[in-house]
N, C-alpha and C positions, 0 to 999 in steps of 0.2 A: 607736462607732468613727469616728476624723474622714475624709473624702473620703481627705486626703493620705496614710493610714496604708492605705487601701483599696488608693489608685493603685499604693503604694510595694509593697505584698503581689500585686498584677497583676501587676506590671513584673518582679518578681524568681521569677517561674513560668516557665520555658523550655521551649519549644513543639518537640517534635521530629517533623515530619511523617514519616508512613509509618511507625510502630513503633506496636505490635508486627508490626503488616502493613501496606503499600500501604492507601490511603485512610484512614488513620485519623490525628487529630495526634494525639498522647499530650501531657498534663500535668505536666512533669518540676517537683517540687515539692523533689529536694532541693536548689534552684539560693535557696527560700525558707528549708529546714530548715538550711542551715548560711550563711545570713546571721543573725549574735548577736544587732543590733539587732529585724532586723523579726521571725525566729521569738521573741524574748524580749517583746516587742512585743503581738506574735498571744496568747500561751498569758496572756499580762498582761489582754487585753482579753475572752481566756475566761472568766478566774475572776473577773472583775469580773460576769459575767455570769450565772456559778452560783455564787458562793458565797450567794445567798443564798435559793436552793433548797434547802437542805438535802439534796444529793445524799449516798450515800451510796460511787456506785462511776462509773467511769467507762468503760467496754464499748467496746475499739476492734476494727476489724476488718482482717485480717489483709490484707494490711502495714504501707501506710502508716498507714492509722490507728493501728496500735502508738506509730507516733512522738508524735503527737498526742495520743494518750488520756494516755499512759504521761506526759507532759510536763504535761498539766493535771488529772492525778489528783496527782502530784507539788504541783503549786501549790494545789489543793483539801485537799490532805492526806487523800485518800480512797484507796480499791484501787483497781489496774486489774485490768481482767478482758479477755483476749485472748478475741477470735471468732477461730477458725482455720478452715480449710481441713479437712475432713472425713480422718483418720485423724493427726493433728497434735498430737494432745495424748494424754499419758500417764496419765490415770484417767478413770474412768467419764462420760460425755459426756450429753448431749442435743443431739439434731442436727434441721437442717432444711432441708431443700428446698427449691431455686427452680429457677423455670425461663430456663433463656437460648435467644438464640434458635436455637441448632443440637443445645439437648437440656437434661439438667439438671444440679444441681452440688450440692452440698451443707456446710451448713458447720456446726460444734461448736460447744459450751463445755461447761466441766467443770459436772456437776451440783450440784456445790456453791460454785460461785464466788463466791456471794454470801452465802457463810458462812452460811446458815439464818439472816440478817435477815429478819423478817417484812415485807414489800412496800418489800424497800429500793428507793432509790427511785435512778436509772441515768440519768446521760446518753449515748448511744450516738454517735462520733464516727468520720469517716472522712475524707478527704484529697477524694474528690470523691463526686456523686453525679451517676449516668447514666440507665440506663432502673429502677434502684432498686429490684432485685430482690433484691440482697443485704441491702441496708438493711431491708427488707421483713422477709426471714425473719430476719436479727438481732434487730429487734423481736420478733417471734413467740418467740423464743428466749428473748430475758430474761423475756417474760411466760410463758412456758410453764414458770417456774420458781416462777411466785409475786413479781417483782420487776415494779417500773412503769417503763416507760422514758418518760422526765419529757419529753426532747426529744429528736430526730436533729441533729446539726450535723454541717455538712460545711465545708471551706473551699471547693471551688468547686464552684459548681450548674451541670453543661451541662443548660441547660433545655428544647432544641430536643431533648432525650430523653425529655424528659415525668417525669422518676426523681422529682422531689422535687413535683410537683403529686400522681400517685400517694399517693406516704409522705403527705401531707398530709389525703388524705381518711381516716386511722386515727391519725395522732400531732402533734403540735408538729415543726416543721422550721425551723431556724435554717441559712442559707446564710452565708456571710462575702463572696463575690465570686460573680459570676452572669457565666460566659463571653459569655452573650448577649450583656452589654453592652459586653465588650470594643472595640470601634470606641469606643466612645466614652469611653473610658479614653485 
């Protein structure tokens, strides 16, 4: 992916401090999902990246990464497979725990999402990664089905949360933009 296409996907992420509470900025990433050029751009320089993994599914996690997955399974020509929110889906689930830090949460998928492939093989995909506890038990998830999750990608890594050096000591992690370095963007 060239500098410029990196800068262009920085610049077009809108920063709204204090949501969903005081001290926090939030990541507003549809200010990137509905620019045609750089999201067609983005999901172009994904499948340049797996298609020759031979994935089989693409596992986004509930919300944004729905956008994401659902858009580079589309250009893979594979399924997607939504991670939801724990009571969110309508047939028999497999669920898993994580901890945040004021208690815990828990999130799904259907136990057959990956159609009884034997160790199909899963890119897991979300819109950022923080302190990576969701990413964490999504992994857990797909392997707890019998499928491999090949990589985690995220578009922007806040790395001053430690999320994607974690996910790193158990899976492959592909970041696109690293807030860190924003200054210097």
């Amino acid at each position: 992916m060239s500098e410029k296409l990196k800068k262009d996907l920085f610049s077009s992420i809108r920063d709204i401090p204090d949501y969903p509470k005081p001290g926090i900025l939030f990541k507003d990433i549809t200010t990137l999902i509905n620019h045609s050029v750089l999201f067609s751009s983005l999901i172009d320089t994904l499948k340049e990246r797996y298609e020759p993994l031979d994935i089989n599914f693409v596992a986004g996690i509930e919300s944004r990464g729905f956008i994401f997955g659902a858009a580079l399974a589309y250009a893979l020509k594979v399924g997607f497979v939504p991670i939801r929110k724990k009571g969110k889906l309508p047939f028999t689930t497999v669920s898993e725990k994580y901890s945040l830090e004021y208690g815990f949460d828990e999130i799904e998928m259907h136990i057959d999402a990956f159609r009884n492939i034997k160790e199909a093989r899963v890119i897991l995909i979300d819109d950022l990664i923080a302190t990576g506890g969701t990413a964490q038990a999504a992994v857990r998830l797909i392997e707890s089905v019998g499928a491999k999750c090949v990589e985690a990608c995220f578009i922007l890594d806040l790395p001053e949360l430690g999320g994607s050096e974690k996910l790193r000591e158990f899976i492959q992690v592909f970041t696109i933009l690293d807030a860190g370095l924003e200054n210097g963007h």
